[in-house]
C-alpha positions as CSV (number, residue, x, y, z in Angstrom):
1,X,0.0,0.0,0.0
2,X,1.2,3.4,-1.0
3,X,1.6,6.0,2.3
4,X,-1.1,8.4,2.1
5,X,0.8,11.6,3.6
6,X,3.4,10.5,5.2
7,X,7.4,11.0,4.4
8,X,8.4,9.4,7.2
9,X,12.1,7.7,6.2
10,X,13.3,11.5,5.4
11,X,15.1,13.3,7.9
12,X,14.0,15.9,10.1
13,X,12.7,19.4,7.8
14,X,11.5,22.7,8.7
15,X,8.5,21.7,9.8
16,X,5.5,23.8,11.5
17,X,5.6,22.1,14.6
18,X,7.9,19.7,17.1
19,X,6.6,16.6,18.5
20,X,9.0,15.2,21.5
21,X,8.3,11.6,22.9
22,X,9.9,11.2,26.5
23,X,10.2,7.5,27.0
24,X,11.6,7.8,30.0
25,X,8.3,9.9,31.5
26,X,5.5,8.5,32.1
27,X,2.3,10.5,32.3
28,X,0.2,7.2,34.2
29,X,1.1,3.4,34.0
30,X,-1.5,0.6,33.8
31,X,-3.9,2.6,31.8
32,X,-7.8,1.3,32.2
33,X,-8.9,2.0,28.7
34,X,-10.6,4.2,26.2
35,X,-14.5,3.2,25.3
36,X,-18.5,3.7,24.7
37,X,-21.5,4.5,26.7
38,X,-23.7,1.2,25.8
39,X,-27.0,1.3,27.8
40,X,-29.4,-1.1,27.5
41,X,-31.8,-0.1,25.0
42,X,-35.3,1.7,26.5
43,X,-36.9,-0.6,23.2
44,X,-40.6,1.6,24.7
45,X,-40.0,4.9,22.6
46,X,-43.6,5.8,23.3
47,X,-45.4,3.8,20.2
48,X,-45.5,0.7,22.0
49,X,-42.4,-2.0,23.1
50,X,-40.1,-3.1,19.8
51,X,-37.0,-5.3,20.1
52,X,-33.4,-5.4,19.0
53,X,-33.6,-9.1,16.2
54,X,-30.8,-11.1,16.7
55,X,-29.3,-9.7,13.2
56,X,-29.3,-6.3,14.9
57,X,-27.3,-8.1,18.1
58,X,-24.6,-9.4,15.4
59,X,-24.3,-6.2,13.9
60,X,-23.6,-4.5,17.2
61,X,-21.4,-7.3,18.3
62,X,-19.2,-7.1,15.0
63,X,-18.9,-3.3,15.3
64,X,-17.5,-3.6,18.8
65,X,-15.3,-6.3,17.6
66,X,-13.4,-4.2,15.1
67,X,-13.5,-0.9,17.7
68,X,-12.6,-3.0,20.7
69,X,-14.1,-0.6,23.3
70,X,-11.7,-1.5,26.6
71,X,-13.7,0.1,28.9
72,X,-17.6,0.9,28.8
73,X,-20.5,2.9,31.1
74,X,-23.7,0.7,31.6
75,X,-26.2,2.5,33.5
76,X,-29.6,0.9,35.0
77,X,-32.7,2.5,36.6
78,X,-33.3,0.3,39.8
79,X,-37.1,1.8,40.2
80,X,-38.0,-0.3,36.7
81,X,-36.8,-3.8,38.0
82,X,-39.1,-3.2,41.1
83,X,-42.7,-4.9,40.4
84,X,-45.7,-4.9,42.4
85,X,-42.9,-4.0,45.4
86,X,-40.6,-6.8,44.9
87,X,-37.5,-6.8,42.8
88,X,-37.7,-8.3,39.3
89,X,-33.9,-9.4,38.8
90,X,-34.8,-10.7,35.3
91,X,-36.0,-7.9,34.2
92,X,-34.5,-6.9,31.1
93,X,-32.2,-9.9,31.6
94,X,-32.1,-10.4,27.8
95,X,-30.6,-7.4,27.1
96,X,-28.0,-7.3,29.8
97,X,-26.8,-10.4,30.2
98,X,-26.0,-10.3,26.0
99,X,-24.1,-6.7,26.4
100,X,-22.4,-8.0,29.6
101,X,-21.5,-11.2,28.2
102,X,-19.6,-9.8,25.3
103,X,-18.0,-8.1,28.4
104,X,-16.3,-10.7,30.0
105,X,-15.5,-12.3,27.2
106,X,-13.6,-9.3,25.5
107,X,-11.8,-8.8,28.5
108,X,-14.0,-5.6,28.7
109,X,-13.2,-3.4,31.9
110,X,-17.1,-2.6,32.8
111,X,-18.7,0.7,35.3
112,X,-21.9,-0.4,36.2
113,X,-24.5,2.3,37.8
114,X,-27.6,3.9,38.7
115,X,-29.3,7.3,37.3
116,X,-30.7,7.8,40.7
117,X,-33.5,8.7,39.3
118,X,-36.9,8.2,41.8
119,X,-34.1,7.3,44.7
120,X,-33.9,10.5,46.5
121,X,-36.3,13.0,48.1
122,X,-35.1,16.3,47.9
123,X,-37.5,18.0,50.0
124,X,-37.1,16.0,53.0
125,X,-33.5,15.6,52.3
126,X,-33.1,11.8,52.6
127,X,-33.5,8.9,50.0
128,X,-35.2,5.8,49.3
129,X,-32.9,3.0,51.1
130,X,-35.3,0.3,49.9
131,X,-34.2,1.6,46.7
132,X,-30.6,1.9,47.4
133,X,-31.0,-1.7,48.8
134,X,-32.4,-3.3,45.7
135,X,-29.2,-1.4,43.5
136,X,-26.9,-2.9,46.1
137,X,-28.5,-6.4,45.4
138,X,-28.6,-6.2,41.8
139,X,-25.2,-5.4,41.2
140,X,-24.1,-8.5,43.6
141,X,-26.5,-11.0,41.9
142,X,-24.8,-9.4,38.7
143,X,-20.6,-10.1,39.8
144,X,-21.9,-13.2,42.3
145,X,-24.5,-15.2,41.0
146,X,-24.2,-14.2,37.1
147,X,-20.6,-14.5,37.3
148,X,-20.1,-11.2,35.1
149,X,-16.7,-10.7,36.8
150,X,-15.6,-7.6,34.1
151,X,-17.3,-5.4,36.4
152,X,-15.0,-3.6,38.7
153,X,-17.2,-0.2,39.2
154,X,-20.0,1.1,40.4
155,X,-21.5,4.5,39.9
156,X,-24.3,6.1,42.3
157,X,-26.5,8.8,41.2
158,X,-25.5,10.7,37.5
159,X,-23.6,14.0,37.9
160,X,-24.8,14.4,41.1
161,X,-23.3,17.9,40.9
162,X,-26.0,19.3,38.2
163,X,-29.3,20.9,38.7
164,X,-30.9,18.3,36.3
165,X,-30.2,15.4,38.6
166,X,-32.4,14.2,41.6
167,X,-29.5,15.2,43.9
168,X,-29.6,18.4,42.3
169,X,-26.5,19.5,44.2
170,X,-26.8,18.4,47.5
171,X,-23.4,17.4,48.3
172,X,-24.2,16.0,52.2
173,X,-27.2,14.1,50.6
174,X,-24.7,12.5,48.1
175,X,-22.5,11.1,50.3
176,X,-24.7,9.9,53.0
177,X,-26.0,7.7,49.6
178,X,-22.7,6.8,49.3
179,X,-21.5,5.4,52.6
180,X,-24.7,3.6,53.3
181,X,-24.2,2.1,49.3
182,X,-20.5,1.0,50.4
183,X,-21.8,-0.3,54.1
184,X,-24.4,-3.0,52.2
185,X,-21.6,-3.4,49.6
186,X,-19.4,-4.7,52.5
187,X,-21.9,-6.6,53.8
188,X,-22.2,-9.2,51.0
189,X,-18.7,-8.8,50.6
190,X,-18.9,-6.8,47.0
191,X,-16.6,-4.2,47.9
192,X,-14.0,-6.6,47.0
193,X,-14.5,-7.3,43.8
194,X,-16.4,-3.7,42.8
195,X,-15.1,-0.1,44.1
196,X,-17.7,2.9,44.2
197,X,-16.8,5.7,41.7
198,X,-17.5,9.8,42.6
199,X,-18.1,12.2,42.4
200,X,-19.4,11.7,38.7
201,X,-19.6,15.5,38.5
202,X,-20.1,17.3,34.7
203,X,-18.1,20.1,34.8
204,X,-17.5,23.0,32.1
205,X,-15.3,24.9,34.3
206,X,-13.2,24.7,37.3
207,X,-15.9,25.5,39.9
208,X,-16.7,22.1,40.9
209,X,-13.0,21.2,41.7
210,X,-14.4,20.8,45.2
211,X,-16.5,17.9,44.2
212,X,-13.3,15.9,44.3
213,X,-11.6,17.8,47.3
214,X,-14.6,16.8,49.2
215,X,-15.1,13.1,48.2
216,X,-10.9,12.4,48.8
217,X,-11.4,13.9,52.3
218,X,-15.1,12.9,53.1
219,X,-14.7,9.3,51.1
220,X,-11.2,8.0,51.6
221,X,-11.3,4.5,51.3
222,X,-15.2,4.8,49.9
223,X,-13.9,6.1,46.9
224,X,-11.9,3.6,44.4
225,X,-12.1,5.7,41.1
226,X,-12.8,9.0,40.6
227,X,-14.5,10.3,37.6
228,X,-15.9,13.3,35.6
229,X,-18.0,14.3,32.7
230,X,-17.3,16.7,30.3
231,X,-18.9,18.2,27.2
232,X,-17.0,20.9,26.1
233,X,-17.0,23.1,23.0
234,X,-15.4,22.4,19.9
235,X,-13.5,25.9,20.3
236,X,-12.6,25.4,24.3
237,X,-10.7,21.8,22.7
238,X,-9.2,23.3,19.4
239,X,-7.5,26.0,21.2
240,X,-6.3,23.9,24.0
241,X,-8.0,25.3,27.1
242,X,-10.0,22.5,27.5
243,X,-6.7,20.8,29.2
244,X,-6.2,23.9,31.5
245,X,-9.7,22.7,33.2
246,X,-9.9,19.4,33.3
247,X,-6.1,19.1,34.7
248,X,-7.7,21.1,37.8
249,X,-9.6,18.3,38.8
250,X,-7.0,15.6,37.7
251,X,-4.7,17.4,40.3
252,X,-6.6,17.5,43.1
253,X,-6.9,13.5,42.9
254,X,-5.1,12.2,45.7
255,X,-1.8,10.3,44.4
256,X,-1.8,6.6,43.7
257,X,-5.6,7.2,43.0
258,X,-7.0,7.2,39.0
259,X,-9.4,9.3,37.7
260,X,-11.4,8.8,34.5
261,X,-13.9,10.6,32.1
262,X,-17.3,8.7,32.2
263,X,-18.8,10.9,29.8
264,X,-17.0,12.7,27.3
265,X,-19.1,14.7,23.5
266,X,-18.9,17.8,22.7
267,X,-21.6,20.6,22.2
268,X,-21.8,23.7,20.5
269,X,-21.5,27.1,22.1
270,X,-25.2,28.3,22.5
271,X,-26.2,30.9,19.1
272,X,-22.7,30.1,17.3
273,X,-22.4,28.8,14.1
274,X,-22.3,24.8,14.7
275,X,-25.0,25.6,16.9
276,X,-27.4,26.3,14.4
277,X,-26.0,23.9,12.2
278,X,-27.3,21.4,14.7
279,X,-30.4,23.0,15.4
280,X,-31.6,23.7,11.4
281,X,-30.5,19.5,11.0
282,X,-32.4,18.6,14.2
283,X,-36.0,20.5,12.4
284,X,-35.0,17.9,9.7
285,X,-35.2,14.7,11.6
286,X,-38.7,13.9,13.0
287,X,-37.3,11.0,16.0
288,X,-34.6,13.5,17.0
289,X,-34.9,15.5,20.6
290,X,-34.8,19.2,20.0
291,X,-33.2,19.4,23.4
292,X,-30.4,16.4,23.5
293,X,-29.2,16.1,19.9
294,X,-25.4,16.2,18.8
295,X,-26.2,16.0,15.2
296,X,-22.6,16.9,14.3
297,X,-22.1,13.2,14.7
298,X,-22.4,13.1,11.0
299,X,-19.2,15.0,10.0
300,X,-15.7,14.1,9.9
301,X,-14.5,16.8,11.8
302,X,-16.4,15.7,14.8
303,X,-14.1,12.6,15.1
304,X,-10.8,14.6,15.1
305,X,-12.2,17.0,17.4
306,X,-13.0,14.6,20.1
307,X,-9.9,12.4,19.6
308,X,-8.1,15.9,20.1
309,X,-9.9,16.2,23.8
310,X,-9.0,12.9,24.8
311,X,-5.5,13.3,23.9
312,X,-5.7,16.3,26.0
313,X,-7.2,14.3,28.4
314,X,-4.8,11.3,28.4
315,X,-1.8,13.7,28.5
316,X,-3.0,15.4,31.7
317,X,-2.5,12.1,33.3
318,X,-6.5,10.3,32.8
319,X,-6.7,6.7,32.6
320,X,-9.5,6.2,30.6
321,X,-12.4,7.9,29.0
322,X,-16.2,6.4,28.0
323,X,-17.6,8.4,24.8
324,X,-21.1,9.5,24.6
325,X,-22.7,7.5,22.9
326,X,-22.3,4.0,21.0
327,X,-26.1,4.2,19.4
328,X,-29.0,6.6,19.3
329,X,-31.3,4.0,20.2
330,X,-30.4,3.4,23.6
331,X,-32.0,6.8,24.6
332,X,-34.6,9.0,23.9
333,X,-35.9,12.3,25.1
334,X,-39.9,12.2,26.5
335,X,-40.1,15.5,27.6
336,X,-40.0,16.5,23.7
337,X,-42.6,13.6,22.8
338,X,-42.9,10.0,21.9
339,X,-40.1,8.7,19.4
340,X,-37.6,11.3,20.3
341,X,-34.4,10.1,20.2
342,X,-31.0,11.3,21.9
343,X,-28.9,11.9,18.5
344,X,-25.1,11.2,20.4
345,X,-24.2,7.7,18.7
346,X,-22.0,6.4,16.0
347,X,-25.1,4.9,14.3
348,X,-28.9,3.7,14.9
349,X,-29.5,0.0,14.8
350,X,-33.5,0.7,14.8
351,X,-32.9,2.9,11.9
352,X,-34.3,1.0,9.3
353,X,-37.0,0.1,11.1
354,X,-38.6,2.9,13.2
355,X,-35.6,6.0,12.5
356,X,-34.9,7.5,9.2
357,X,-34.2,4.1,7.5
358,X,-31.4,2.0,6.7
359,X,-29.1,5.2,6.1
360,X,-29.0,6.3,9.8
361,X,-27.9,1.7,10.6
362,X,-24.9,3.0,8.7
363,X,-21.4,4.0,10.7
364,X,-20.7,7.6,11.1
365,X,-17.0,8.6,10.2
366,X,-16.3,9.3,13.9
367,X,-16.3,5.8,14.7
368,X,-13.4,5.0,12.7
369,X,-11.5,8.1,14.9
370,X,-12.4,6.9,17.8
371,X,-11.7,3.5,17.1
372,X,-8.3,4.2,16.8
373,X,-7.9,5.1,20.2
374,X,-9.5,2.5,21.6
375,X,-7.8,-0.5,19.2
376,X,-4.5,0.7,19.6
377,X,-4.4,2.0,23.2
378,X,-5.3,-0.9,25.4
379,X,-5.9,-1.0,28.8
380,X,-2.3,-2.0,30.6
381,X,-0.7,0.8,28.4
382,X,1.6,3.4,29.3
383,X,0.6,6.6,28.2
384,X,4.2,8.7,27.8
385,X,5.3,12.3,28.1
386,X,4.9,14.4,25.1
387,X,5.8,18.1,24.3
388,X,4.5,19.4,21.3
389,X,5.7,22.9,20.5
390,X,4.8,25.3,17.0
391,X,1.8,26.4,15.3
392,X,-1.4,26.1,17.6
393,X,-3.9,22.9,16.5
394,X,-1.5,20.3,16.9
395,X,-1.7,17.7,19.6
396,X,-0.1,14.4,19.8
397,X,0.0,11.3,22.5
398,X,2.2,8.0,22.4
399,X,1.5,5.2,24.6
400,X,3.7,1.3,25.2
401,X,1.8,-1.6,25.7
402,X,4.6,-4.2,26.2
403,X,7.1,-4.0,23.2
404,X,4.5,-2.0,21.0
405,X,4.2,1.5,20.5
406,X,1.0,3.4,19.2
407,X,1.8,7.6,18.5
408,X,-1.2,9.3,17.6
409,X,-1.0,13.2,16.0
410,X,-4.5,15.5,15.7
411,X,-4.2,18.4,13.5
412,X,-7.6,20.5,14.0
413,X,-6.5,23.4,12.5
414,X,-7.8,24.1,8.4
415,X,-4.5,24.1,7.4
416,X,-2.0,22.0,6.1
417,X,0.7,21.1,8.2
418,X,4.1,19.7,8.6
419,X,5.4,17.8,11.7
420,X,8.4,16.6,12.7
421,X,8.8,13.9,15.4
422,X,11.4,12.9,17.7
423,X,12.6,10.9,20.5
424,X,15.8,10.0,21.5
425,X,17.1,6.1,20.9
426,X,14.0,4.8,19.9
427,X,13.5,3.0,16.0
428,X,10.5,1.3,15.4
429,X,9.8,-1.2,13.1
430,X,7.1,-2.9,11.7
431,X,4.8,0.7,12.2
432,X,1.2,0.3,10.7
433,X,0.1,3.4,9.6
434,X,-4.0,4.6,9.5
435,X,-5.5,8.0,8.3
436,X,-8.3,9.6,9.2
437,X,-8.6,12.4,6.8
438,X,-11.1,13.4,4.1
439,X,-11.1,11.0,1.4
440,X,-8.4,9.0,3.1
441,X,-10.0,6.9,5.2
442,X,-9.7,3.2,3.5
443,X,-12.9,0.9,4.2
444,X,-13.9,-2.5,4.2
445,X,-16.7,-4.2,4.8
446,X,-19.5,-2.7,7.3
447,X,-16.9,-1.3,9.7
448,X,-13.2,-1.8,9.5
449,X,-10.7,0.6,8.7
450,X,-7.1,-0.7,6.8
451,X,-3.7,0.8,7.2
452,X,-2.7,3.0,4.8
453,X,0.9,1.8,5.2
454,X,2.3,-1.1,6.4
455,X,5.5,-2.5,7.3
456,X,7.2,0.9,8.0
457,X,10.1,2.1,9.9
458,X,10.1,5.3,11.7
459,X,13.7,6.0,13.0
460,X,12.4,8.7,16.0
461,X,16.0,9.2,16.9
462,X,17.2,10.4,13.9
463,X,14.3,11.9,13.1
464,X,11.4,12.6,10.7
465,X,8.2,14.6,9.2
466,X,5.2,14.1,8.6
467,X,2.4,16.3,6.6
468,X,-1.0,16.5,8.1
469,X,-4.2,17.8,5.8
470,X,-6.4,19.9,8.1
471,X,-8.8,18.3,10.4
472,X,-7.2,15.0,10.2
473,X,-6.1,12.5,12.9
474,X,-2.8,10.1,11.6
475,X,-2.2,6.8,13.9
476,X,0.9,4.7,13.8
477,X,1.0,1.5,15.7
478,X,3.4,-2.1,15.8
479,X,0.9,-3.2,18.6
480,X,-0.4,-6.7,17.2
481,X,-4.2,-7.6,17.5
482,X,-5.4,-11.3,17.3
């Protein structure tokens, strides 16, 4: 196969900007893994209860083969398992026992939840410990009974932080849920296999840093992973500010302790141009919510843009980082009316049947972006230090699993650009490279991506460049995947 814009045997030119790999720096060891939101599907859009066929199961299933998700975000409601006042633990069974089988045996690291919605009563400032109880239990049958083993996380109550959720803020509330959650988890002994997450805050600035001040003081030895959300702007990533803010919270985690994104997408900035981009696509599509929809989903750009966040995000030292979301059918939106779907994911498997039609089954270029992140930088990596310096756009990360090396380079800016990239003693051989560029992009089959160069040598000591197109994302790899 012929490179597609790569020189990457010729010594070092003037180039626009300098990547530097540090080898012998390492940003965070033992990395957990990049991956999906994947929800069990609500199947009761408001026209009556549909299902997923078995072909739409395979098609999932060979999607997440070739992407190879290493960590994912499955969130339940416990109120909708309880019948006639007694818990329903096969409820939805189907459903979950599939996604969490393909789990365990993918090797899949799994955080399993609650909403919280219908757990807590604001007004009176307690919660429903029934409730609580019946979460507690359902997780255990699910690691004890079921065996499903891959999950090693629990998370209680969705951004607990945000004036959306039932918790609407309440810090004091929050944690009381928390420690009475951990005291029935150490009863049955599952707070040895499964450690509570927090605070689960979305943040868009740095004014809920204290969300994790307060849960490493209040929750020490509660609190196994911590975790945040984050939807920023395209603009806040391109121009690197995004990594100014979420660094804030990724310092204040105490050390030796790991802190992930649960939810990363990004939104437009209220009355800018994307913004009504999305809003003039949303009028077009009768199942999507007004109020929830990320129809940018659809454009190439989107992919680079959030592989450029999590870059930032895995260079200011976080181990992993679950994208919303894998398919718009897992959610939809009532509050805007029956059949109003949550437009976040890389494709709808009920497309052809209830959404749009077979066009919207189809996989959206961002997949194949975000793919590369998760195929090529497994959990176990080490994620290395890595200084880029020169024109403004350009970010890069380079992670060693074992022998292999994967160095991915983002160029968001809309211009073409050369970079050179360096790091001292290191030649690696056998380098895959994959582009994800406009027109660039080689396809087979429903969902796979193939190298556009193989068998390559990239001497970093010595040396060499590399030209980027605009808004284009350029993977090289030697890691070896069965």
């Amino acid at each position: 196969m012929v490179l597609a814009f790569c020189t990457c045997c010729r010594p070092v030119q003037k180039a626009d900007a300098l990547i530097d790999i540090d080898r012998g720096n390492i940003v965070s060891a033992d990395y957990i893994g990049n991956g999906v939101e994947w929800d069990p599907y609500e199947l009761d859009y408001g026209f009556g209860k549909v299902k997923l066929s078995d072909s739409d199961w395979d098609k999932l299933f060979s999607r997440l083969d070739y992407m190879r998700p290493q960590f994912v975000r499955v969130m339940f409601f416990t109120k909708q398992y309880v019948k006639d006042g007694k818990f329903d633990f096969d409820h939805d069974s189907l459903q979950v026992n599939r996604m969490l089988n393909y789990c365990l045996k993918n090797g899949i690291t799994v955080m399993i939840g609650d909403w919280g919605h219908g757990m807590v009563d604001l007004e009176n400032r307690t919660f429903d410990r029934r409730l609580v109880d019946d979460a507690v239990r359902y997780a255990d049958y699910l690691v004890n009974v079921k065996g499903f083993s891959c999950i090693r996380y629990y998370n209680l109550v969705n951004e607990p932080n945000g004036d959306w959720s039932d918790i609407k803020g309440d810090y004091a509330l929050w944690e009381e849920m928390m420690r009475y959650f951990y005291s029935r988890m150490r009863e049955c002994g599952l707070d040895e296999k499964v450690g509570l997450v927090g605070p689960d805050a979305s943040i868009w600035d740095d004014s809920s840093e204290w969300w994790i001040d307060k849960c490493s003081s209040d929750l020490a030895g509660i609190v196994k992973l911590y975790d945040i959300h984050t939807y920023p702007s395209i603009s806040t990533v391109n121009s690197g500010d995004y990594s100014g803010i979420i660094k804030t919270y990724r310092d204040r985690v105490p050390e030796g302790s790991r802190i992930v994104i649960g939810e990363i997408g990004l939104k437009p900035n209220p009355g800018d141009s994307l913004d009504a981009v999305n809003r003039e696509r949303i009028n077009r599509m009768p199942y999507a919510s007004r109020n929830d929809s990320q129809t940018l989903v659809f454009d190439h750009f989107y992919g680079v843009d959030l592989v450029d966040a999590l870059i930032q995000a895995m260079n200011c030292g976080f181990s992993g980082a679950s994208v919303w979301m894998l398919d718009d059918a897992m959610h939809s939106n009532p509050d805007d009316g029956a059949g109003k779907l949550k437009i976040w994911g890389f494709w709808n498997i009920l497309g052809e049947e209830y959404f749009g039609g077979a066009e919207q089954e189809k996989v959206r270029p961002p997949y194949y972006a975000w793919s590369l992140m998760t195929r090529y930088i497994p959990k176990g990596s080490a994620i290395l230090t890595v200084k880029v310096e020169g024109k403004p756009g350009i970010r890069a990360v380079a992670a060693k699993c074992g022998d292999a090396y994967t160095i991915g380079i983002v160029n968001s800016s809309k211009n073409d650009v050369r970079v050179a990239i360096r790091s001292e003693g290191l030649r690696l051989e056998g380098m895959r490279e994959y582009d994800y560029a406009e027109g660039k992009v080689i396809r087979k089959g429903d969902c796979m991506q193939l190298a556009n160069g193989e068998n390559l040598t990239l001497d970093l000591d010595r040396g060499f460049s590399v030209k980027l197109p605009k808004d284009a994302l350029i993977v090289y790899t030697n890691l070896q995947i069965d």
